[in-house]
C-alpha angles and dihedrals in degrees: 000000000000111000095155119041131191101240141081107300093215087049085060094047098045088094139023113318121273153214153183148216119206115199116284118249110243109285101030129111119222109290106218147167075077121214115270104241096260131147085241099069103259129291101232090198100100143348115258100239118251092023121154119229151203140198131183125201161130125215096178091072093048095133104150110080089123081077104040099278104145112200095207093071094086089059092044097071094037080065094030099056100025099246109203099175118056103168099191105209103216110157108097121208087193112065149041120241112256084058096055092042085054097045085045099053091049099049096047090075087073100092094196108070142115079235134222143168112219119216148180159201101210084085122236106299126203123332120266104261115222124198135188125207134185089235150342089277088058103034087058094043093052092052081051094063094040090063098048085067093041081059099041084053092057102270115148102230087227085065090062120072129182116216126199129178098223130030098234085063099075087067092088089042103050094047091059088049097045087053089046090052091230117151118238141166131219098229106219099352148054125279120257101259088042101059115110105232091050086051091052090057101049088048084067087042081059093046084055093047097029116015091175086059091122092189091054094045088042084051100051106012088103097031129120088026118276118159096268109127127181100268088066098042078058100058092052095046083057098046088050096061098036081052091040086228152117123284097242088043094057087047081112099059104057110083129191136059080303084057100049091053084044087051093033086059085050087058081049105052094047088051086059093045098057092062084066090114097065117104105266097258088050087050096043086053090044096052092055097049099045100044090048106243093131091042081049106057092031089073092047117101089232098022095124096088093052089046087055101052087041083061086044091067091056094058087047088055094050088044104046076047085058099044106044090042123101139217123255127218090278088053090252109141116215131177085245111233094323086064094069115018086196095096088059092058097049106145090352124102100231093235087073094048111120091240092228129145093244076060094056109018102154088053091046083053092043083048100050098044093056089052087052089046089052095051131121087281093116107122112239116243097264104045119101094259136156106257113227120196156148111251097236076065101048086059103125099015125099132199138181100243122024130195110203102197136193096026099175137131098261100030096042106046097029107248090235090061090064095069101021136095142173131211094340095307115090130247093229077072084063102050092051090054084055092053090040077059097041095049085050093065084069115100101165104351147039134182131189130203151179138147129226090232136023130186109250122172093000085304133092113248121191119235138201122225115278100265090238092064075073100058103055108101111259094232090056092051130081110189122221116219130169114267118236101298099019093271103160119293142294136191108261120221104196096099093214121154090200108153112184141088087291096058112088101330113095105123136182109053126341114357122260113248117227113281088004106137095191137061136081095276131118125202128186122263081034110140105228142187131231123189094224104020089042126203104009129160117237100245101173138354144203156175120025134243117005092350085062112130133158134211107225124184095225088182103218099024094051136233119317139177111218132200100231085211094067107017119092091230113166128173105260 
C-alpha cells in the first residue's frame, strides 16, 4: 500500500485523487477499499469519489494457495472495480529468451489466467538443457558434476542454485555434495540431518545402539508427549548423579506417577532394542512407527512435510546400505553384517543381545555419518556456495544457473495436485504456476531433471516424466544423454523426446542401441540370467564403468544388487 509517493504532491493532485494497490503478500485477499494517497497514512474507511487507481500483480506466480492465497483475486477486481486499462508488463529484464519462451509455453496450458507473453531483448540465450537419470542417486551425483564444469568454467557457485519442489528432496542432494566437498547452503531452511523431526528419530537409532546415550533420552523422553514433566525429568537427573549413573539406568529410583511414564519410556526403548536385528531400513521404518513420530505429525495441521523428511530417512538408510555393502564372489552386494543384524542373533532372543557396535555395526556407521553430514558444514551468507531451496522459497530470487530437480508425475507436480481442486479450478494449475516460478529464476542457463526410479518408503518407486517437461517446446530444448561408456555426459543432439527404459538409460558399458539384441549393455525392465540366482528382471540401476551395479527381481531368490564387474550377468 503506497501512502507516500515519491513524486510532486500537486502533480498528484492536479486530477482526481488517487491510489494505489501494491501486490498483496501470499495469503492475503485482496485488501481493498485501498488507502487514498495522503501524508496521514490513509484512512481505509472509503474511497474519495472520483479517485483514480492502481493494482500490481501476477497471478501467474500465485503460488500460495496452501495458505489461503486465491488466485482469482486478481480477476475479481478486474470485474469488482471495473477495471478499463490492464497494461500487461512483459519485457523481462531477467532472463534470456529461450527461458521465457519456455516459462510462457508452459504456463499457457492453465486455462484460467489474466494472460501475458514475456519477452525480451537479451536474445535467447542458450537451450534448456533436459537429463535423465536411473535414479535420484544418480540424478544428484550427475548435477554434481555438472556443477563442478560450470565452476571450472568460471561459474560462482552463489550464482547456482539448486531448486526442489519438496524439502525432503535435498536429502539426496546434500549427501553428493557432502561426498564432492563442495560447499552449499540450505536457502530458508535447515539442512536434512538438522530437521527436527529427523533428529527425533535418530535419537531413538542411538537409544537402540546406546541407551545410556543421556543427550538422546533427554531429546525424546517426553516426545512425542507422554506425561513426563520436568519435575520428573528432575528427579531422575538427580537420582542419576547421586547414582553416578545414566539417565535410563536411574529409571528405578524415581517413584511416583512421574516414575511409571519414566518406566513406561524404558518399556518403550527395549521394545525398540530388541528390533535391532532388522535390516537398517526396516529399523529405521519401524522406529518411526513404535515411538510414535509418524502417529505424532500426522496429527499435526502441516505435518506432511515432516512425514516426508521422516520418509526421507528411511530412503537414506536403504541408500548408505547400498552404498557401504560389498559384493560377494557371485557379484551380490550385500550391507555386510551391519545390513541385516539378524547373524548376529543366531540362536540368541534379541533382547539378550549386549547392545555393542560391534553388535550393530552397520547402524553405529548410519548413525555416525549422519552426525558428520549435520555438522557445522553449512556455508555462511556471504561464502561462494552453491544455494539449495524449495521452490516456493526461491520465489523473488534470481541466479545465473538453476537445477530444477525431481521433475516426475507424482513429485512435480505433487501427487495430491492430480486429484485435487479448490474452489472449481485444479490443483495441477497450482503446481504449473510453481514451475512458471521455478524456470524465471533462471538469467544465462536451465536444467531440467528427473530419474526413472526414486527411493520412496525405503523402496524404489518408477516414475513418469513431470507432465511440463511436455510442454516445452521441442526446438528450445537440447536433450543430455551418457557418452559411449558412461563417461560423463554430453549434450545429445538427437532432439528426441524419447521417455522409456531405452532413452537414456543403457549402463554398464556402451549403451545399447533401440531393438539391438546384443552388447554389453543392460537396460531396466531387461530380463537377465545369473548362473546361481537364475531368470530376474533389472529394476534399478546405478553407478558407470567399473562402480556399475544393477538391482535385478530373481522371484524366488529375491531381490539383489550386483556389481556388473563381477556378476555373470548375461541378457536372457
Amino acid at each position: 500500500m503506497v501512502s507516500n509517493p515519491p513524486v510532486p504532491r500537486p502533480a498528484l493532485h492536479s486530477g482526481p485523487a488517487p491510489t494505489a494497490q501494491d501486490r498483496p503478500r501470499p495469503g492475503q485477499g485482496v485488501r481493498y477499499p485501498p488507502a487514498p494517497l495522503s501524508g496521514k497514512g490513509g484512512d481505509y474507511s472509503e474511497v474519495p469519489k472520483g479517485a483514480c487507481m492502481f493494482a500490481v500483480g501476477d497471478d501467474d506466480q500465485s503460488i500460495y494457495a496452501f495458505r489461503g492465497a486465491d488466485v482469482g483475486n486478481m480477476a475479481d477486481f478486474e470485474r469488482e472495480f471495473k477495471v478499463q486499462n490492464l497494461i500487461r508488463l512483459e519485457q523481462n529484464y531477467r532472463s534470456h529468451g529461450n527461458i521465457l519462451d519456455a516459462a510462457n509455453a508452459i504456463i499457457k496450458n492453465n486455462p484460467t489466467r489474466l494472460g501475458k507473453n514475456l519477452w525480451t531483448e537479451a536474445g535467447s540465450g542458450e537451450p534448456i538443457r533436459i537429463h535423465e537419470s536411473c535414479s535420484d542417486g544418480d540424478e544428484a551425483r550427475w548435477i554434481v558434476e555438472e556443477v563442478k564444469a560450470l565452476t571450472r568454467d568460471g561459474h560462482a557457485r552463489a550464482e547456482i542454485a539448486l531448486l526442489y519442489r519438496s524439502n525432503a528432496q535435498s536429502r539426496a542432494l546434500e549427501h553428493a555434495l557432502f561426498n564432492a566437498g563442495l560447499p552449499y547452503r540450505v536457502y530458508g531452511g535447515l539442512r536434512f540431518f538438522e530437521r527436527a523431526e529427523v533428529k527425533h528419530a535418530l535419537a531413538y537409532l542411538r537409544l537402540i545402539a546406546n541407551a545410556d546415550d543421556d543427550t538422546a533420552f533427554a531429546r525424546v523422553v517426553n516426545f512425542p508427549a507422554r506425561g513426563i514433566g520436568a519435575r520428573s525429568l528432575e528427579s531422575l537427573q538427580d537420582a542419576a548423579k547421586l547414582a553416578n549413573s545414566s539417565l535410563h539406568a536411574a529409571i528405578p529410583q524415581v517413584a511416583g506417577k512421574g516414575g511409571a511414564s519414566l518406566a513406561g519410556f524404558a518399556q518403550l526403548i527395549t521394545k525398540l532394542r530388541e528390533a535391532a536385528h532388522l535390516p537398517l531400513p526396516e529399523l529405521v521404518d519401524h522406529v518411526v512407527e513404535l515411538s510414535g513420530l509418524r502417529g505424532h505429525y500426522q496429527n499435526e495441521k502441516e505435518g506432511q512435510e515432516r512425514l516426508a523428511n521422516l520418509d526421507e530417512l528411511i530412503n537414506a538408510a536403504a541408500s548408505f546400505v547400498a552404498e557401504e555393502g560389498l559384493p560377494d564372489q557371485d557379484g551380490e552386494i550385500t550391507g555386510g553384517n551391519g545390513g541385516d543384524l539378524s547373524s548376529f542373533s543366531s540362536g540368541v532372543t534379541p533382547s539378550a543381545l549386549a547392545f555393542t557396535e560391534t553388535v550393530q555395526p552397520m547402524l553405529a556407521s548410519f548413525l555416525a555419518h549422519a552426525s558428520l553430514e549435520a555438522g557445522e558444514h553449512q556455508a555462511g551468507e556471504g561464502d561462494d556456495a552453491l544455494q539449495l531451496m524449495t521452490v516456493h522459497s526461491a520465489k523473488g530470487l534470481e541466479f545465473n544457473v538453476v537445477f530444477i530437480s525431481g521433475l516426475e508425475d507424482g513429485l512435480f507436480p505433487h501427487e495430491n495436485s492430480l486429484t485435487e481442486t479448490r474452489d472449481g479450478k485444479s490443483g495441477l494449475e497450482e503446481e504449473r504456476r510453481l514451475m512458471y516460478v521455478a524456470v524465471t529464476r533462471a538469467r544465462q542457463r536451465l536444467y531440467l531433471s528427473f530419474a526413472q526410479t526414486r527411493m520412496l518408503h525405503g523402496q524404489t518407486r518408477y516414475n513418469l516424466p513431470s507432465r511440463f517437461l511436455d510442454e516445452v517446446p521441442e526446438d528450445l530444448v537440447k536433450w543430455l544423454a551418457p557418452r559411449a561408456g558412461n563417461q560423463g555426459f554430453a549434450m545429445s543432439e538427437a532432439g528426441s523426446r524419447s521417455h522409456g527404459a531405452e532413452a537414456g538409460s543403457s549402463f554398464g558399458g556402451t549403451p545399447r542401441r533401440s531393438g539391438s539384441s546384443g552388447g554389453s549393455g543392460f537396460r531396466i525392465g531387461q530380463t537377465v540370467m545369473h548362473p546361481k540366482f537364475g531368470l530376474g528382471v533389472i529394476i534399478n540401476a546405478e553407478g558407470s564403468g567399473t562402480d556399475a551395479r544393477v538391482q535385478v527381481n530373481f522371484g524366488v531368490a529375491g531381490i539383489k544388487w550386483l556389481a556388473l564387474s563381477i556378476a555373470k550377468l548375461e541378457a536372457a
